[in-house]
ZATI-121112 format. One line per 3 residues: number of its first residue (from 1); their letters; for each residue x, y, z of C-alpha. Coordinates in steps of 0.05 Angstrom, whole numbers, padded with zeros to 5 digits. Layout:
! ZATI-121112
NUM) a) X Y Z ~ ...
//
This chain:
! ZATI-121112
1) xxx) 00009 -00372 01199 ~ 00001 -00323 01152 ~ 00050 -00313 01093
4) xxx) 00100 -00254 01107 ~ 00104 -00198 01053 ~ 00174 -00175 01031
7) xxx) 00172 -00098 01019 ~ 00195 -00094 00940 ~ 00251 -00040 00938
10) xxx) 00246 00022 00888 ~ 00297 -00011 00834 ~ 00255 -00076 00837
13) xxx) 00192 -00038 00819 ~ 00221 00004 00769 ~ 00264 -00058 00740
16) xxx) 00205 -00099 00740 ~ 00166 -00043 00700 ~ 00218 -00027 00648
19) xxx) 00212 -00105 00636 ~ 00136 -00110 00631 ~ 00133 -00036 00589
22) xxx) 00193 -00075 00540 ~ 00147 -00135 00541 ~ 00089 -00090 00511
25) xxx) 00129 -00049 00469 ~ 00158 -00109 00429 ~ 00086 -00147 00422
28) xxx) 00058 -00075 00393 ~ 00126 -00076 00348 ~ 00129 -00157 00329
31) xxx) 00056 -00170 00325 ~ -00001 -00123 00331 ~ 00014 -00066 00281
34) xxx) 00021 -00117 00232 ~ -00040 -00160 00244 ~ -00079 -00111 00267
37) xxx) -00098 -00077 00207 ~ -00127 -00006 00197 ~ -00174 00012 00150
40) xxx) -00172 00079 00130 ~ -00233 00093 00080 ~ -00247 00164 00041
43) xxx) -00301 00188 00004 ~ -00280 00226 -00049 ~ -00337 00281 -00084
46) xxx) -00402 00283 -00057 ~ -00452 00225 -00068 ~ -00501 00241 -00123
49) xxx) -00568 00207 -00101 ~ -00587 00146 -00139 ~ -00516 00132 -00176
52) xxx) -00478 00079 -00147 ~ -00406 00094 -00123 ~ -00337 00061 -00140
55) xxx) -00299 00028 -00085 ~ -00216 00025 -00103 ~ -00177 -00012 -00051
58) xxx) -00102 00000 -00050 ~ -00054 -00048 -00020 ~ 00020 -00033 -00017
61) xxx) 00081 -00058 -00002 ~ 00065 -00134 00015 ~ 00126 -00157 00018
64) xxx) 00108 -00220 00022 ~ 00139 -00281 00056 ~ 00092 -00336 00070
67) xxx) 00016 -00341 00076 ~ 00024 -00318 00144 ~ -00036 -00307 00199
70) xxx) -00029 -00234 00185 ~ -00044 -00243 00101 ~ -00110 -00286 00118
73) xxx) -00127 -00229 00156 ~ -00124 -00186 00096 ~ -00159 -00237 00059
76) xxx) -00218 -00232 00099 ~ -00211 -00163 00104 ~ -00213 -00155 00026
79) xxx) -00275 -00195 00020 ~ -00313 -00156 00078 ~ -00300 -00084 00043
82) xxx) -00323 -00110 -00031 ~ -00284 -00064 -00068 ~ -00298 -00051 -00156
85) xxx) -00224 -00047 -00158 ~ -00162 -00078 -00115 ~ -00101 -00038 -00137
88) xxx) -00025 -00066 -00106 ~ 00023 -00009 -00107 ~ 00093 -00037 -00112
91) xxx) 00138 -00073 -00073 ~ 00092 -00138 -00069 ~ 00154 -00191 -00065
94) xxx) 00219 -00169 -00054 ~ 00257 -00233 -00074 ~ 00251 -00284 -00138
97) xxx) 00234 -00336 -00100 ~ 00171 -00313 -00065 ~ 00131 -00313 -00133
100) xxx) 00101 -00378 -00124 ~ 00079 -00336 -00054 ~ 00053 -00282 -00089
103) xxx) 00004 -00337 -00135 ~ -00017 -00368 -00074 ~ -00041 -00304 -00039
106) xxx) -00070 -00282 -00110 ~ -00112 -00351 -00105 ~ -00148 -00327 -00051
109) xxx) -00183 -00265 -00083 ~ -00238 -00272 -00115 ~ -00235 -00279 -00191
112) xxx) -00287 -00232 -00215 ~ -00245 -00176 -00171 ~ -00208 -00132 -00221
115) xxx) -00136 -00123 -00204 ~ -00090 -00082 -00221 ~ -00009 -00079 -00199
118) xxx) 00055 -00041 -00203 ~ 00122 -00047 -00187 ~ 00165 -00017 -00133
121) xxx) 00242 -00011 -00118 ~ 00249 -00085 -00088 ~ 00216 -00113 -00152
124) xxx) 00292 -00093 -00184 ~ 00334 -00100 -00121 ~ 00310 -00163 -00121
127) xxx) 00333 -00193 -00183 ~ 00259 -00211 -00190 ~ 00241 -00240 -00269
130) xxx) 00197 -00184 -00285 ~ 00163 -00227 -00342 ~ 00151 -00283 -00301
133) xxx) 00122 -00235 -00246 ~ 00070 -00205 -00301 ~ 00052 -00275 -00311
136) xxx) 00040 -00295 -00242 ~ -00012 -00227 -00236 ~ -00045 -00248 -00300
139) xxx) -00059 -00311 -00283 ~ -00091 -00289 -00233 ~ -00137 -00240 -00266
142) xxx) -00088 -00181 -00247 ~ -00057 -00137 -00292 ~ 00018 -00112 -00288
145) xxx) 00013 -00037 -00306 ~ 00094 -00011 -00330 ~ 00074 00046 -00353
148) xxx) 00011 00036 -00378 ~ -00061 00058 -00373 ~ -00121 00012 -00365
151) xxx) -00196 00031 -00375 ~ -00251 00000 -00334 ~ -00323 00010 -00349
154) xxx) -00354 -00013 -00285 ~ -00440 -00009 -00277 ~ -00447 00062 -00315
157) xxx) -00384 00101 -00304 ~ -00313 00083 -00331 ~ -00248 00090 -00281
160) xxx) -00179 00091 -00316 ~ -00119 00070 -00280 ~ -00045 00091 -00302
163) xxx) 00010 00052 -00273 ~ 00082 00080 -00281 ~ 00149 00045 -00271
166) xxx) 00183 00046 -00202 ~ 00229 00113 -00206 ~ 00277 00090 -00162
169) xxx) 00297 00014 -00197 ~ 00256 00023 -00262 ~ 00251 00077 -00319
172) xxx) 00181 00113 -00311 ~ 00149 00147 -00375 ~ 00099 00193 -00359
175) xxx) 00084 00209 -00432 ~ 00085 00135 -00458 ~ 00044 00120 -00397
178) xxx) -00017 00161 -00421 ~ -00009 00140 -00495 ~ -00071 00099 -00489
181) xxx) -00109 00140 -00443 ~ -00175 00172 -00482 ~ -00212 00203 -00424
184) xxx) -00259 00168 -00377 ~ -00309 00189 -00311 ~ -00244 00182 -00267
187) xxx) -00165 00180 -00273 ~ -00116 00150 -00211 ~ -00037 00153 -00220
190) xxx) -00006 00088 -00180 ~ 00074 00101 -00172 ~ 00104 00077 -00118
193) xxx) 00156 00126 -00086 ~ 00123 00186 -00070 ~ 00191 00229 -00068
196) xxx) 00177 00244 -00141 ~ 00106 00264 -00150 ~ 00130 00333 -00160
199) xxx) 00162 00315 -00230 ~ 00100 00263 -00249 ~ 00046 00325 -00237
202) xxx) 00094 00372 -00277 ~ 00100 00320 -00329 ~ 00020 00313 -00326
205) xxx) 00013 00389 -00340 ~ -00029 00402 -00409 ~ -00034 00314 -00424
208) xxx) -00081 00293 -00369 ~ -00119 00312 -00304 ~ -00113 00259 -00253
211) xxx) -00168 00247 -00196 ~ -00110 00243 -00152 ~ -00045 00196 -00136
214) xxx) -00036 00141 -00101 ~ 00041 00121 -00073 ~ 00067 00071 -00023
217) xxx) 00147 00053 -00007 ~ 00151 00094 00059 ~ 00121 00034 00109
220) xxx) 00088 00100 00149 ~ 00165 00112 00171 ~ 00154 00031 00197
223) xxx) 00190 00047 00263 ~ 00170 00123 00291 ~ 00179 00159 00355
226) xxx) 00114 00198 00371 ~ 00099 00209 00303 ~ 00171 00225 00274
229) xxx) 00207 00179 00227 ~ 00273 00177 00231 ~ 00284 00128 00180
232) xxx) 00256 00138 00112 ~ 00283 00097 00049 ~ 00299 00133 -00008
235) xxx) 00258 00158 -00059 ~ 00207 00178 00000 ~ 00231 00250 00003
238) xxx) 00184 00294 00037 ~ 00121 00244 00042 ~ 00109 00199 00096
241) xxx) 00044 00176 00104 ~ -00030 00202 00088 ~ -00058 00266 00036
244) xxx) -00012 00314 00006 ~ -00028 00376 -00038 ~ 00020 00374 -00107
247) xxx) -00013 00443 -00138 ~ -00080 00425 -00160 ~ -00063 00348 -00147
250) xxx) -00079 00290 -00092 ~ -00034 00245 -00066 ~ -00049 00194 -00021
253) xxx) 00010 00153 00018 ~ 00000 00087 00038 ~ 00034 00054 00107
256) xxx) 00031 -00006 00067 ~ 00021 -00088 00091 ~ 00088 -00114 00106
259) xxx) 00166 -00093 00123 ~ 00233 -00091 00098 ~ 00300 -00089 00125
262) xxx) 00276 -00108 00204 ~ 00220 -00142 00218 ~ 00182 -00093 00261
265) xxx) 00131 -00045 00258 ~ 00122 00010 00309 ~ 00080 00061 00309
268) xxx) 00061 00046 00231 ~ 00007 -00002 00236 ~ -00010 -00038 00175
271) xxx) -00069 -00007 00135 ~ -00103 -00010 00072 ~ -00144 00048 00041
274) xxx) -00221 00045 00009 ~ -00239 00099 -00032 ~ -00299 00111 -00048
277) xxx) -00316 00153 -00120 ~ -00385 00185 -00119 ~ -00414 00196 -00178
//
């Protein structure tokens, strides 16, 4: 006898939909856009045949927990791209206790990678020791940047890096920053909240050209309805994700690793950005 089918009524199909569509939504939100990471590469000036180019891979906003499934990930993703230069832009732990974290995931980079950090907001709403924080990153062959400027002379060309304080929990110096800074082949600002990259290029004017900017602290919105973000922590102001034009000035906006606040990610997936500097 052959099994009799019971018609399924409108509501049932639609209930049973709204269900399965929740299901997806929530696996995209939980899991995938974190995991899943996107790797957004840029070449910056065009290649000049028979010079070697720089690689500089930024990383923001870790906000890490635990050496999760999603921060092995990374590792391996790290090691696959081979960057010159691994740059972290803020917001790496966001409580005291996760330094011994932040060591662990620093053990699994490879030494002879030069690394360079800076803070972001949850660094100070954290009550983080910032002292024992630099010396976490330089025991790990990273260097702490508080407004500061580092040189690297990497094969022929030299790259200088200039790390500000976090604007929104710290007390950025854009002068003091450059102090050090002599000239070199190419010139990246890291500061963390993009909301005031208006002031930094003003404050720039007449001391130093910058190649261009590079910012995290927004998430990519972290939770956005087709492409809107409703909720944007301070100190993002106008800048979300992606390139923006300050005058003559780059800045580049980073959706960042991990999350704050709620544990979700929705239409924000986790990235990290390669560029590439042609000689």
């Amino acid at each position: 006898m052959l099994p009799i089918q019971m018609p399924v009524s409108r509501r049932t199909f639609l209930r049973s939909g709204a269900v399965l569509t929740t299901g997806v939504l929530l696996l995209d939100a939980c899991w995938l856009e974190q995991l899943c990471i996107e790797v957004n590469e840029f070449e910056i000036n065009a290649p000049t045949p028979g010079i070697p180019s720089l690689r500089v891979l930024q990383i923001s906003d870790l906000h890490l927990q635990s050496i999760s499934y999603s921060i092995t990930r990374l590792v391996r993703v790290i090691a696959q791209l081979q960057p010159d230069l691994l740059v972290f832009t803020g917001d790496a732990i966001d409580k005291a206790e996760n330094i011994p974290v932040l060591h662990d995931f620093l053990q699994l980079l490879p030494t002879n990678l030069q690394k360079v950090a800076i803070l972001g907001n949850w660094e100070y709403w954290g009550n983080i020791n910032i002292a024992e924080l630099g010396s976490t990153y330089s025991q790990n062959t990273c260097q702490l940047l508080i407004n500061q400027t580092v040189t690297y002379r990497i094969g022929n060309k030299t790259i200088a890096l200039t790390g500000l304080d976090d604007y929104v929990g710290g007390s950025p110096d854009v002068p003091a920053a450059l102090q050090t800074y002599s000239g070199s082949d190419y010139h990246i600002l890291l500061n963390h909240c993009p909301a005031y990259t208006t002031t930094i290029v003003q404050q720039l004017a007449g001391r130093s050209k910058v190649d261009f900017i590079l910012s995290g602290h927004t998430h990519g919105g972290q939770i956005t309805l087709a492409g809107f973000a409703p909720l944007l922590p301070r100190g993002s102001g106008k800048y979300v994700r992606g390139w923006y034009q300050e005058n003559a000035t780059r800045l580049y906006v980073s959706k960042g690793i991990g999350t704050s606040v709620v544990p979700l990610r929705f239409g924000a997936r986790a990235e990290v950005a390669l560029f590439t500097l042609a000689g």
